[in-house]
C-alpha positions, 0 to 999 in steps of 0.5 A, spaced: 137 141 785 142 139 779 149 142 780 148 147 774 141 148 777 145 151 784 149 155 781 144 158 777 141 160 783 147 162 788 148 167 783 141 170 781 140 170 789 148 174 789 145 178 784 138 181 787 142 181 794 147 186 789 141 190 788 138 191 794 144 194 797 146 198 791 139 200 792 139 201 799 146 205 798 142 210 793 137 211 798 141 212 804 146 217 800 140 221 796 137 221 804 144 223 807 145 228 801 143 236 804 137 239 801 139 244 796 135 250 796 135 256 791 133 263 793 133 270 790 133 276 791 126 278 794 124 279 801 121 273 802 127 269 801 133 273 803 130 273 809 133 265 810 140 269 809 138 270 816 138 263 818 144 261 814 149 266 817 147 265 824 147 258 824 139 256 826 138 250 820 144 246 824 142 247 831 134 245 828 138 239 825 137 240 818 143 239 813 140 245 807 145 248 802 142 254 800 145 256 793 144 264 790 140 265 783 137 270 778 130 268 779 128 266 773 135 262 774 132 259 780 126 255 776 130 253 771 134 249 776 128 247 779 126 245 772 132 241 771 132 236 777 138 241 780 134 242 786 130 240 792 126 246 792 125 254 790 123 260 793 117 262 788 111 265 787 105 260 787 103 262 778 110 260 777 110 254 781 104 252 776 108 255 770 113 250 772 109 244 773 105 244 766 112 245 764 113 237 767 116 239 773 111 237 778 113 241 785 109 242 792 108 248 795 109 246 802 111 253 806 109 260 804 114 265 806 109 272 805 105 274 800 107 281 796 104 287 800 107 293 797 112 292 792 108 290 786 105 296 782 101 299 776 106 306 776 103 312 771 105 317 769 102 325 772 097 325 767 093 318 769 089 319 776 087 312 777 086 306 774 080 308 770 084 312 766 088 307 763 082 306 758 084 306 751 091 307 753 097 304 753 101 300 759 108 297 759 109 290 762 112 283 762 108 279 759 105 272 763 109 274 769 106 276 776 105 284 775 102 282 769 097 278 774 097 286 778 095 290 773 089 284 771 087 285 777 087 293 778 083 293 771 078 288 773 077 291 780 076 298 776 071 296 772 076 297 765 075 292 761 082 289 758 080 289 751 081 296 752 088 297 754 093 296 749 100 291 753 106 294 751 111 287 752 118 289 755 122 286 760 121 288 767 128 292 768 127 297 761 120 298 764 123 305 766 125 307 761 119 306 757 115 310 761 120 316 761 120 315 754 112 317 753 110 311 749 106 309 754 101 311 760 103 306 765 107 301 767 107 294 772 114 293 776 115 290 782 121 292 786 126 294 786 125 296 778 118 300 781 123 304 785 127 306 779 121 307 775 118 313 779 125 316 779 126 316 772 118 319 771 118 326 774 111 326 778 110 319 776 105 315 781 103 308 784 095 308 781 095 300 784 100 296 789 100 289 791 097 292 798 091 293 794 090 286 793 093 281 799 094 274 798 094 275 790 101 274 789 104 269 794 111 267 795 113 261 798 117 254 798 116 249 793 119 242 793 120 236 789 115 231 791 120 226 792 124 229 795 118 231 800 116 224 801 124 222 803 125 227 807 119 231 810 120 230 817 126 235 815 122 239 811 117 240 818 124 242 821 125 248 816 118 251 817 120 251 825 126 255 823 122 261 818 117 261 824 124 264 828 126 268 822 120 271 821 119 273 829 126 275 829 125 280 824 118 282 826 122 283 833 123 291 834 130 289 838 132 285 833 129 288 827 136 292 825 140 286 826 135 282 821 135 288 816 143 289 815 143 282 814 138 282 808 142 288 805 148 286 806 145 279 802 144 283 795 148 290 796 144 295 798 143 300 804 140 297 810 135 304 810 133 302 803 132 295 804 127 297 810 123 300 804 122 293 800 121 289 806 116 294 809 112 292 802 112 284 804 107 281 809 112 275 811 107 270 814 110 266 820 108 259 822 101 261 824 099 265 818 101 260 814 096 255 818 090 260 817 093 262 809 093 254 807 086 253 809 082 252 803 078 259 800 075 262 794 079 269 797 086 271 796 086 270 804 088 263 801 093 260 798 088 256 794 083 262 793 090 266 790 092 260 786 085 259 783 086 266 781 092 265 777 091 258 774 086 261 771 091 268 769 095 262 766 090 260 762 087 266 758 095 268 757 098 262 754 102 260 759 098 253 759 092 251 755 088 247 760 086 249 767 091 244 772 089 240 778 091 247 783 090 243 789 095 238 787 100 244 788 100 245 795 101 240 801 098 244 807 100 239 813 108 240 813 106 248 817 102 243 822 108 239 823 104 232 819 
Protein backbone atom coordinates (compact mmCIF):
# COMPACT_ATOMS: atom_id res chain seq x y z
CA UNK A 1 0.00 0.00 0.00
CA UNK A 2 1.29 3.59 -1.15
CA UNK A 3 2.03 6.24 1.51
CA UNK A 4 -0.92 8.42 0.16
CA UNK A 5 -2.92 5.17 0.02
CA UNK A 6 -2.12 4.61 3.99
CA UNK A 7 -3.08 7.99 4.78
CA UNK A 8 -6.46 7.58 2.86
CA UNK A 9 -7.04 4.73 4.82
CA UNK A 10 -6.05 5.87 8.46
CA UNK A 11 -8.07 8.67 8.08
CA UNK A 12 -11.32 6.88 6.61
CA UNK A 13 -10.87 4.08 9.56
CA UNK A 14 -10.43 7.48 12.42
CA UNK A 15 -13.58 8.75 10.47
CA UNK A 16 -15.95 5.68 10.85
CA UNK A 17 -14.18 4.84 14.54
CA UNK A 18 -15.33 8.96 14.96
CA UNK A 19 -18.87 7.62 13.89
CA UNK A 20 -19.19 4.87 16.14
CA UNK A 21 -18.68 6.68 19.12
CA UNK A 22 -20.37 9.50 18.36
CA UNK A 23 -23.28 7.27 17.76
CA UNK A 24 -22.63 5.02 20.74
CA UNK A 25 -22.41 8.46 22.71
CA UNK A 26 -26.02 9.43 21.22
CA UNK A 27 -27.24 6.25 22.24
CA UNK A 28 -25.95 5.88 25.42
CA UNK A 29 -27.12 9.41 26.41
CA UNK A 30 -30.92 9.18 24.72
CA UNK A 31 -30.81 5.63 26.67
CA UNK A 32 -29.59 7.65 30.11
CA UNK A 33 -32.06 10.60 29.58
CA UNK A 34 -35.56 9.78 31.81
CA UNK A 35 -38.72 9.05 30.30
CA UNK A 36 -40.60 12.09 29.77
CA UNK A 37 -44.39 11.46 30.33
CA UNK A 38 -47.46 13.96 30.09
CA UNK A 39 -50.38 13.59 32.21
CA UNK A 40 -53.74 15.60 32.64
CA UNK A 41 -56.14 16.15 34.63
CA UNK A 42 -58.23 12.91 34.47
CA UNK A 43 -58.54 10.28 37.08
CA UNK A 44 -56.71 7.80 35.38
CA UNK A 45 -53.50 9.81 35.14
CA UNK A 46 -53.51 11.87 38.17
CA UNK A 47 -53.20 8.89 40.17
CA UNK A 48 -49.40 8.57 38.98
CA UNK A 49 -49.30 11.87 41.32
CA UNK A 50 -49.44 9.10 43.84
CA UNK A 51 -46.22 7.26 42.72
CA UNK A 52 -44.54 10.77 42.00
CA UNK A 53 -44.70 12.16 45.64
CA UNK A 54 -43.95 9.05 47.47
CA UNK A 55 -41.11 8.19 45.38
CA UNK A 56 -42.35 4.74 44.26
CA UNK A 57 -40.74 5.14 40.55
CA UNK A 58 -37.23 5.72 42.01
CA UNK A 59 -37.18 2.69 44.17
CA UNK A 60 -38.60 0.62 41.16
CA UNK A 61 -35.63 1.79 39.46
CA UNK A 62 -36.99 3.79 36.70
CA UNK A 63 -35.69 7.84 36.14
CA UNK A 64 -39.50 9.18 34.83
CA UNK A 65 -40.16 12.75 34.54
CA UNK A 66 -43.64 13.67 34.67
CA UNK A 67 -44.68 17.02 33.25
CA UNK A 68 -48.37 18.29 33.85
CA UNK A 69 -50.80 19.54 30.43
CA UNK A 70 -54.10 20.65 29.42
CA UNK A 71 -55.07 17.26 27.69
CA UNK A 72 -55.09 18.51 24.29
CA UNK A 73 -51.76 19.95 25.08
CA UNK A 74 -50.50 16.74 26.27
CA UNK A 75 -51.01 14.94 22.27
CA UNK A 76 -49.70 18.06 20.97
CA UNK A 77 -46.38 17.21 22.86
CA UNK A 78 -46.69 13.86 21.86
CA UNK A 79 -47.12 14.75 18.30
CA UNK A 80 -44.22 17.12 18.40
CA UNK A 81 -41.57 14.27 19.34
CA UNK A 82 -41.52 16.26 23.29
CA UNK A 83 -42.39 13.12 24.91
CA UNK A 84 -41.78 9.40 25.44
CA UNK A 85 -45.52 8.83 26.29
CA UNK A 86 -48.90 10.50 26.98
CA UNK A 87 -51.53 9.47 29.38
CA UNK A 88 -54.71 9.22 26.30
CA UNK A 89 -57.61 7.43 25.51
CA UNK A 90 -57.35 4.73 22.80
CA UNK A 91 -59.41 7.16 19.94
CA UNK A 92 -57.14 9.78 20.40
CA UNK A 93 -54.03 7.55 20.13
CA UNK A 94 -55.35 6.66 16.90
CA UNK A 95 -56.17 10.23 15.98
CA UNK A 96 -52.82 10.91 16.68
CA UNK A 97 -51.17 8.19 14.57
CA UNK A 98 -53.05 9.24 11.37
CA UNK A 99 -51.58 12.54 12.06
CA UNK A 100 -48.06 10.56 11.58
CA UNK A 101 -47.17 10.08 14.93
CA UNK A 102 -47.31 6.54 15.45
CA UNK A 103 -47.51 5.72 19.32
CA UNK A 104 -48.11 2.01 21.21
CA UNK A 105 -50.44 1.72 23.92
CA UNK A 106 -48.73 -0.44 26.19
CA UNK A 107 -50.68 -0.13 29.74
CA UNK A 108 -54.15 0.99 30.28
CA UNK A 109 -54.90 2.68 33.40
CA UNK A 110 -59.02 2.46 33.45
CA UNK A 111 -61.47 2.85 31.25
CA UNK A 112 -64.36 5.54 32.09
CA UNK A 113 -67.23 4.18 34.16
CA UNK A 114 -69.20 7.10 35.05
CA UNK A 115 -67.92 10.35 34.58
CA UNK A 116 -68.80 10.41 30.69
CA UNK A 117 -72.56 11.42 29.99
CA UNK A 118 -75.17 12.18 27.71
CA UNK A 119 -77.30 15.01 30.16
CA UNK A 120 -81.07 16.47 29.33
CA UNK A 121 -82.76 18.37 30.38
CA UNK A 122 -86.28 17.42 32.64
CA UNK A 123 -88.53 17.13 29.87
CA UNK A 124 -86.26 14.27 28.12
CA UNK A 125 -86.92 10.90 30.01
CA UNK A 126 -84.38 8.88 28.17
CA UNK A 127 -82.29 8.58 25.08
CA UNK A 128 -85.28 8.00 22.83
CA UNK A 129 -86.41 10.90 23.41
CA UNK A 130 -83.53 12.55 21.68
CA UNK A 131 -85.49 11.76 18.31
CA UNK A 132 -85.74 14.67 16.35
CA UNK A 133 -84.07 16.98 18.86
CA UNK A 134 -81.30 18.78 19.11
CA UNK A 135 -78.06 17.75 21.40
CA UNK A 136 -74.74 19.61 22.13
CA UNK A 137 -71.42 18.03 21.82
CA UNK A 138 -67.73 18.41 20.75
CA UNK A 139 -67.38 17.08 17.90
CA UNK A 140 -64.93 14.15 16.90
CA UNK A 141 -63.79 13.84 20.84
CA UNK A 142 -64.80 10.75 23.25
CA UNK A 143 -68.40 11.84 24.43
CA UNK A 144 -68.97 12.38 21.05
CA UNK A 145 -68.30 8.61 20.70
CA UNK A 146 -70.84 8.14 24.26
CA UNK A 147 -73.61 9.62 22.68
CA UNK A 148 -73.15 7.53 19.26
CA UNK A 149 -73.15 4.58 21.41
CA UNK A 150 -76.37 5.75 23.50
CA UNK A 151 -78.27 6.55 20.08
CA UNK A 152 -77.39 2.96 18.75
CA UNK A 153 -77.85 1.13 21.91
CA UNK A 154 -81.82 2.72 21.89
CA UNK A 155 -82.38 2.29 18.53
CA UNK A 156 -82.43 6.22 17.21
CA UNK A 157 -81.04 6.58 14.51
CA UNK A 158 -78.23 9.33 14.21
CA UNK A 159 -79.49 10.84 11.23
CA UNK A 160 -82.47 12.12 13.28
CA UNK A 161 -80.40 14.33 15.79
CA UNK A 162 -79.27 17.29 15.10
CA UNK A 163 -75.34 17.95 16.72
CA UNK A 164 -74.88 21.30 18.00
CA UNK A 165 -70.98 21.64 17.92
CA UNK A 166 -69.40 23.26 21.06
CA UNK A 167 -66.48 23.06 23.15
CA UNK A 168 -66.86 21.09 25.89
CA UNK A 169 -66.46 23.65 28.89
CA UNK A 170 -69.77 25.92 27.14
CA UNK A 171 -71.78 22.91 27.00
CA UNK A 172 -73.72 24.09 30.26
CA UNK A 173 -74.55 26.87 29.25
CA UNK A 174 -75.63 25.73 26.23
CA UNK A 175 -77.99 23.41 27.78
CA UNK A 176 -79.15 26.17 30.28
CA UNK A 177 -79.93 28.31 27.38
CA UNK A 178 -82.70 26.08 25.98
CA UNK A 179 -81.20 25.58 22.49
CA UNK A 180 -80.75 22.07 22.95
CA UNK A 181 -82.42 19.06 24.46
CA UNK A 182 -79.15 17.21 25.75
CA UNK A 183 -75.74 17.52 25.92
CA UNK A 184 -72.53 14.80 26.24
CA UNK A 185 -69.79 16.14 28.77
CA UNK A 186 -67.30 14.27 30.71
CA UNK A 187 -66.40 15.24 34.21
CA UNK A 188 -65.92 17.60 35.58
CA UNK A 189 -68.07 19.75 32.98
CA UNK A 190 -70.71 16.97 33.63
CA UNK A 191 -70.95 18.29 37.33
CA UNK A 192 -71.57 21.67 36.14
CA UNK A 193 -73.86 21.01 33.51
CA UNK A 194 -76.23 19.44 36.08
CA UNK A 195 -76.00 22.54 38.40
CA UNK A 196 -76.42 25.12 35.66
CA UNK A 197 -79.94 23.07 34.48
CA UNK A 198 -82.35 22.87 37.46
CA UNK A 199 -83.95 19.09 37.01
CA UNK A 200 -81.29 18.13 34.39
CA UNK A 201 -80.45 14.62 34.41
CA UNK A 202 -78.05 11.92 33.14
CA UNK A 203 -80.20 9.82 30.15
CA UNK A 204 -76.57 7.61 29.58
CA UNK A 205 -73.09 7.40 31.19
CA UNK A 206 -69.98 5.75 30.30
CA UNK A 207 -71.29 3.28 33.20
CA UNK A 208 -73.52 2.36 30.48
CA UNK A 209 -71.14 1.07 28.48
CA UNK A 210 -67.64 -0.12 30.01
CA UNK A 211 -64.74 -0.57 28.03
CA UNK A 212 -65.97 1.77 25.57
CA UNK A 213 -63.79 4.57 26.50
CA UNK A 214 -60.13 3.48 27.78
CA UNK A 215 -57.62 5.59 29.01
CA UNK A 216 -54.10 4.53 28.89
CA UNK A 217 -50.39 5.02 28.31
CA UNK A 218 -49.14 5.37 25.00
CA UNK A 219 -45.58 5.38 24.14
CA UNK A 220 -43.25 6.31 21.46
CA UNK A 221 -42.27 3.13 19.46
CA UNK A 222 -38.83 3.90 19.90
CA UNK A 223 -38.47 4.80 22.85
CA UNK A 224 -40.43 1.16 23.80
CA UNK A 225 -37.59 -0.61 21.89
CA UNK A 226 -34.81 1.24 23.88
CA UNK A 227 -35.99 1.05 26.83
CA UNK A 228 -38.80 -1.68 27.55
CA UNK A 229 -37.55 -2.99 30.29
CA UNK A 230 -37.96 0.39 31.83
CA UNK A 231 -41.54 0.33 30.77
CA UNK A 232 -42.19 -3.21 32.49
CA UNK A 233 -41.10 -1.50 35.43
CA UNK A 234 -43.74 1.42 35.12
CA UNK A 235 -46.69 -1.26 34.93
CA UNK A 236 -45.14 -2.67 38.18
CA UNK A 237 -45.58 0.31 39.88
CA UNK A 238 -49.46 1.40 38.38
CA UNK A 239 -50.00 -2.06 39.73
CA UNK A 240 -48.90 -0.45 43.43
CA UNK A 241 -50.71 2.74 42.65
CA UNK A 242 -53.95 1.28 42.00
CA UNK A 243 -53.81 -1.13 44.96
CA UNK A 244 -53.13 1.80 47.03
CA UNK A 245 -56.00 3.47 46.12
CA UNK A 246 -58.29 0.59 46.08
CA UNK A 247 -57.10 -0.19 49.81
CA UNK A 248 -59.81 1.15 52.14
CA UNK A 249 -56.81 2.09 54.72
CA UNK A 250 -55.07 4.08 52.42
CA UNK A 251 -57.61 5.14 50.07
CA UNK A 252 -57.91 8.75 51.63
CA UNK A 253 -54.32 9.35 51.75
CA UNK A 254 -54.54 8.46 47.69
CA UNK A 255 -57.62 10.90 47.46
CA UNK A 256 -55.95 13.74 49.07
CA UNK A 257 -53.02 13.28 46.99
CA UNK A 258 -55.18 13.36 43.77
CA UNK A 259 -57.20 16.47 44.99
CA UNK A 260 -54.57 18.41 46.00
CA UNK A 261 -52.90 17.61 42.22
CA UNK A 262 -55.84 19.55 40.47
CA UNK A 263 -57.40 21.80 43.33
CA UNK A 264 -59.99 20.47 44.60
CA UNK A 265 -61.79 18.94 47.70
CA UNK A 266 -60.92 15.79 48.47
CA UNK A 267 -64.76 14.63 48.94
CA UNK A 268 -65.38 15.83 45.57
CA UNK A 269 -62.66 14.20 44.07
CA UNK A 270 -64.02 10.67 45.40
CA UNK A 271 -66.85 11.59 43.20
CA UNK A 272 -64.90 11.71 39.92
CA UNK A 273 -62.51 8.79 40.90
CA UNK A 274 -65.82 6.56 42.08
CA UNK A 275 -66.80 7.11 37.91
CA UNK A 276 -63.34 5.62 36.68
CA UNK A 277 -62.70 1.89 36.78
CA UNK A 278 -58.70 1.90 37.31
CA UNK A 279 -57.63 -1.32 35.98
CA UNK A 280 -54.61 -2.80 37.84
CA UNK A 281 -51.83 -5.48 36.39
CA UNK A 282 -54.34 -7.92 36.38
CA UNK A 283 -57.27 -6.31 34.75
CA UNK A 284 -55.26 -5.18 32.23
CA UNK A 285 -53.94 -8.91 31.14
CA UNK A 286 -57.58 -9.94 30.74
CA UNK A 287 -58.26 -6.06 29.00
CA UNK A 288 -55.59 -6.80 26.43
CA UNK A 289 -56.63 -10.27 25.22
CA UNK A 290 -58.05 -9.90 21.92
CA UNK A 291 -62.22 -9.15 21.43
CA UNK A 292 -64.74 -8.10 19.50
CA UNK A 293 -66.40 -6.56 23.01
CA UNK A 294 -65.38 -3.75 24.82
CA UNK A 295 -64.10 -6.27 27.58
CA UNK A 296 -61.09 -5.55 25.33
CA UNK A 297 -58.92 -3.13 24.28
CA UNK A 298 -59.07 -4.41 20.66
CA UNK A 299 -62.74 -4.75 20.92
CA UNK A 300 -63.01 -0.89 22.21
CA UNK A 301 -60.53 0.11 19.68
CA UNK A 302 -62.15 -1.27 16.64
CA UNK A 303 -65.05 0.56 18.08
CA UNK A 304 -63.44 3.87 17.67
CA UNK A 305 -61.55 3.22 14.45
CA UNK A 306 -64.53 2.86 13.00
CA UNK A 307 -66.15 6.22 14.81
CA UNK A 308 -63.11 7.93 13.57
CA UNK A 309 -63.85 7.11 10.05
CA UNK A 310 -67.69 8.00 9.58
CA UNK A 311 -66.66 11.41 11.59
CA UNK A 312 -63.76 12.66 9.59
CA UNK A 313 -61.27 12.43 11.81
CA UNK A 314 -59.17 10.00 9.06
CA UNK A 315 -60.29 8.76 6.01
CA UNK A 316 -59.42 4.86 6.07
CA UNK A 317 -59.73 2.41 8.66
CA UNK A 318 -55.97 2.28 10.34
CA UNK A 319 -54.25 -0.87 11.24
CA UNK A 320 -55.75 -1.07 15.31
CA UNK A 321 -53.70 -4.04 16.14
CA UNK A 322 -50.57 -2.03 15.51
CA UNK A 323 -51.85 0.31 18.21
CA UNK A 324 -51.25 -1.80 20.96
CA UNK A 325 -48.41 -3.79 22.58
CA UNK A 326 -50.21 -6.43 24.85
CA UNK A 327 -46.62 -7.96 26.31
CA UNK A 328 -45.37 -5.02 28.31
CA UNK A 329 -48.29 -5.96 31.33
CA UNK A 330 -46.97 -9.60 31.25
CA UNK A 331 -43.34 -8.31 31.85
CA UNK A 332 -42.25 -9.40 28.12
Amino acid sequence: MTTSKTQRFIKRTALATLILSTAGLITSVAQAAPLKIGYSDWPGFVAWQIAIDKGWLKEAGVDASFQWFDYSASLDAFAAGKLDAVGATNGDMLVTGAGGTKGVMVLLTDYSSGNDMVIGTPAIKSIKDLAGKSVGVERGLVDHLLLVNALKKNGVAESSVKLVNGKTNELPQVLASGSVAAVAVWQPVANQTLKAVAGSHPLYTSADAPGLIYDGITVNPASLAAKRADWIKMGKVWDRVVKYINDPKTQPDAVRIMSGRVGVAPATYQHFLNGTHLLDLTANQKAMLKGKGFDSIYGSTYFVNQFNVTTGAYKQLLNADSFIDPNVVHGK
